[in-house]
C-alpha distance (Angstrom), angle and dihedral (degrees) to the residues before:
residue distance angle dihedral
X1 . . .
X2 3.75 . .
X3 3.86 122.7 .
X4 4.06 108.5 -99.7
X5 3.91 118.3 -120.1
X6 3.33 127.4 -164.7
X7 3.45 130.2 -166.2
X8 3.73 112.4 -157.2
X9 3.76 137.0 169.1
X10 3.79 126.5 -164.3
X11 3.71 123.9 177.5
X12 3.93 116.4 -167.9
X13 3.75 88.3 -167.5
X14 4.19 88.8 177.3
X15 3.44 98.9 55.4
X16 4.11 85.3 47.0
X17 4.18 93.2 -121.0
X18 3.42 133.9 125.4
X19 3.74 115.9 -157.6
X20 3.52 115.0 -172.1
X21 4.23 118.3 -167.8
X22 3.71 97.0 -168.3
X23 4.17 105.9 172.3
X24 3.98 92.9 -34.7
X25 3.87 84.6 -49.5
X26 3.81 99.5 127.2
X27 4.00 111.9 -165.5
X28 3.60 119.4 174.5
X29 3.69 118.9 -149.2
X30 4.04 121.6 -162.1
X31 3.42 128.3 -174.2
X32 4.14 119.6 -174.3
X33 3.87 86.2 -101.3
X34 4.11 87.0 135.5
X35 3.94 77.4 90.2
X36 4.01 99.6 55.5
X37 4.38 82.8 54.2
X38 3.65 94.4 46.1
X39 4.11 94.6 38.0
X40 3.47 121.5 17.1
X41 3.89 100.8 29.7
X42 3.63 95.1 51.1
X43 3.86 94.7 48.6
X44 4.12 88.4 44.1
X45 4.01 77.6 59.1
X46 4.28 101.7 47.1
X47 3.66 79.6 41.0
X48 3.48 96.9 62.1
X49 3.96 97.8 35.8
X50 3.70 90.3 55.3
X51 3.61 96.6 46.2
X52 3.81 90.3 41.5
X53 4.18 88.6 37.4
X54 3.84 86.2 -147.7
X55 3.91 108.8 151.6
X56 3.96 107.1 -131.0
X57 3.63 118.1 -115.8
X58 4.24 95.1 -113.2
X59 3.50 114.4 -137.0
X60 3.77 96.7 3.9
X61 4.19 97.6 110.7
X62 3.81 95.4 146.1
X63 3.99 132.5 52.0
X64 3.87 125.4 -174.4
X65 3.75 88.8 -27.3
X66 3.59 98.4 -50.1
X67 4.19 128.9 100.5
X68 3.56 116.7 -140.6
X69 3.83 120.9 -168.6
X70 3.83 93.4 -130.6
X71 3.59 124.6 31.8
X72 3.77 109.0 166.6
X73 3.89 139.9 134.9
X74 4.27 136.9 -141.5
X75 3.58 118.8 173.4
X76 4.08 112.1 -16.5
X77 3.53 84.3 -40.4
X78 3.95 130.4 114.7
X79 3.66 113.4 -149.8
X80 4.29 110.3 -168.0
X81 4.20 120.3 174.9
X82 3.40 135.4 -177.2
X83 3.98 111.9 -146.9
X84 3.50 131.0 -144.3
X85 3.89 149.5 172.1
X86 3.93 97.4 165.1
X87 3.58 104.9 114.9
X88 4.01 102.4 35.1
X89 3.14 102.0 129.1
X90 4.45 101.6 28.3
X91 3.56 111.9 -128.6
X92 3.64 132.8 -80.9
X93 3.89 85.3 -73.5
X94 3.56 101.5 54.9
X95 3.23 145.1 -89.1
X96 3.67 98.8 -26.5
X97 3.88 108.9 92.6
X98 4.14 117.8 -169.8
X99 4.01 96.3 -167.8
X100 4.18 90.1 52.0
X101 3.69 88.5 45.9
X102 3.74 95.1 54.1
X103 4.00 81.4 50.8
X104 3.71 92.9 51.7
X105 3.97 94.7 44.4
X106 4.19 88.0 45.9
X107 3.87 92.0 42.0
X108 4.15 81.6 49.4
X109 3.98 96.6 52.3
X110 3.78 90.0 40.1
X111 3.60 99.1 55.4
X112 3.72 102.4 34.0
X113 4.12 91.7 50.2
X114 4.14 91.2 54.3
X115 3.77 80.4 44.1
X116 3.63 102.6 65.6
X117 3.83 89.0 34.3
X118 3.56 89.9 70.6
X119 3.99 87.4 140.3
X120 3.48 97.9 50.9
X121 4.02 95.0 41.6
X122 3.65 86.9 51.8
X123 3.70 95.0 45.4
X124 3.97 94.6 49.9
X125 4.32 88.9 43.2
X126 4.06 86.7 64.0
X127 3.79 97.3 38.0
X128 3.39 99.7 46.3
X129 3.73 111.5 22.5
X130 4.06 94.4 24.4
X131 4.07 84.5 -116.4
X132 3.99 99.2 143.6
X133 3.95 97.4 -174.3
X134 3.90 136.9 149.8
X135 3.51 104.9 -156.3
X136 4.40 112.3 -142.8
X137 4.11 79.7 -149.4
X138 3.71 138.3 -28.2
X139 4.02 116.9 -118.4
X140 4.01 120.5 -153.2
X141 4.13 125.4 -156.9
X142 3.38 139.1 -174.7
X143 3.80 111.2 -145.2
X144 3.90 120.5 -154.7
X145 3.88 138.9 149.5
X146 3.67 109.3 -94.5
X147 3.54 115.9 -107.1
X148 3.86 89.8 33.2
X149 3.90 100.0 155.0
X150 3.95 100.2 -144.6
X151 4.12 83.1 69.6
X152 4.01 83.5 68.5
X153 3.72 93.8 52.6
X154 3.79 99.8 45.4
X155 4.17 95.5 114.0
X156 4.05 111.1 163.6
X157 3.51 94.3 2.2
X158 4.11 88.1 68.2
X159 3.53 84.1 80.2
X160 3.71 92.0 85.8
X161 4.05 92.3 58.6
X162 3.66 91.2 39.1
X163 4.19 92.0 54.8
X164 3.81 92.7 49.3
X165 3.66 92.6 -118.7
X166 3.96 85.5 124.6
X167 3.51 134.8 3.9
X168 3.44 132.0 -134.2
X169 4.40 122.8 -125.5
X170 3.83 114.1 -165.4
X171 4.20 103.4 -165.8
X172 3.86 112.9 -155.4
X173 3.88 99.6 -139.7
X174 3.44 124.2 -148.2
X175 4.35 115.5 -106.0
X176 3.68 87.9 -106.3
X177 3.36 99.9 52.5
X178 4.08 94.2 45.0
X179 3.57 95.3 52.4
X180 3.49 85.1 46.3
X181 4.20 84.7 51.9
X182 3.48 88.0 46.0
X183 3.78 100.8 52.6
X184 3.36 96.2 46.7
X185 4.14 101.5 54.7
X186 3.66 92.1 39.8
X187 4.20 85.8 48.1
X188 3.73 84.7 52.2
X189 3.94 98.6 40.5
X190 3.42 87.3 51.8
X191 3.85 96.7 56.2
X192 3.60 95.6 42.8
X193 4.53 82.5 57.4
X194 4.29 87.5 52.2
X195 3.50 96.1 47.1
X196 3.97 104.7 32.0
């Protein structure tokens, strides 16, 4: 029988790494995304808060085993986000982007399962972080950069924004901060073309 080979791709988008299993040829492909994490994320996230003027739950960074980017709270209502910036600028296809879509469908299932554990999410805020709350509902966002160009090439999976299940949060950024954006994809895009 002849050997089996497999030819898999993974992209961990969040954690800005692309690891590419190409015939048991492991190549590891890093871009200086530690700066979209330490820059651009967290100002996607005061961004929202302010515009929102939720207070953020302190110290609370985990729910029922999951990690959501924004965990914060304005009048009886629970406000959790996933953040992203995977996806900005599409691929070298177009618009359509398959890392940022795994990130959207994740976010999705994240969000919506703490959401209709309201009980349980409520129940593990007061025994663990001394939180007692009883949430009047529980809203769910999906923060991106405007203009990110995977939001054009959504097609069926829309549907989630369009029931209500989710809804989506364009940020203006600053110019600073998208050229800073910019570089950095187009840095990594680049790398993954000399060393594909």
């Amino acid at each position: 029988m002849g050997k089996f080979r497999s030819f898999r791709i993974f992209s961990f988008s969040t954690e800005s790494a692309i690891v590419v299993v190409v015939r048991g040829i492991k190549k590891i492909l890093m871009a200086n995304t530690k700066l979209l994490k330490e820059q651009i994320e967290p100002k996607l996230r005061a961004i929202f808060v302010n515009e929102n003027q939720i207070d953020l739950l302190n110290n609370v960074h985990e729910i029922l085993g999951t990690q959501p980017d924004v965990i914060g709270e304005k009048e009886n209502i629970l406000y959790l986000g996933e953040i992203t910036v995977s996806g900005y600028l599409g691929s070298t296809k177009g618009d359509f982007h398959i890392g940022a879509t795994r990130k959207l469908a994740e976010s999705f299932l994240k969000l919506f399962i703490l959401k209709k554990q309201k009980k349980k999410l409520e129940k593990e805020l007061a025994d663990k972080y001394n939180f007692i709350r009883n949430y009047a509902d529980i809203q769910l966002y999906f923060i991106y950069p405007e203009n990110a160009r995977f939001m054009k090439a959504l097609g069926y999976r829309e549907f989630i924004f369009d029931s209500g299940a989710i809804k989506k949060y364009p940020i203006h950024l600053d110019n600073e901060s998208e050229a800073l954006l910019n570089d950095v994809l187009n840095n990594a895009r680049n790398e993954f073309k000399v060393n594909k």
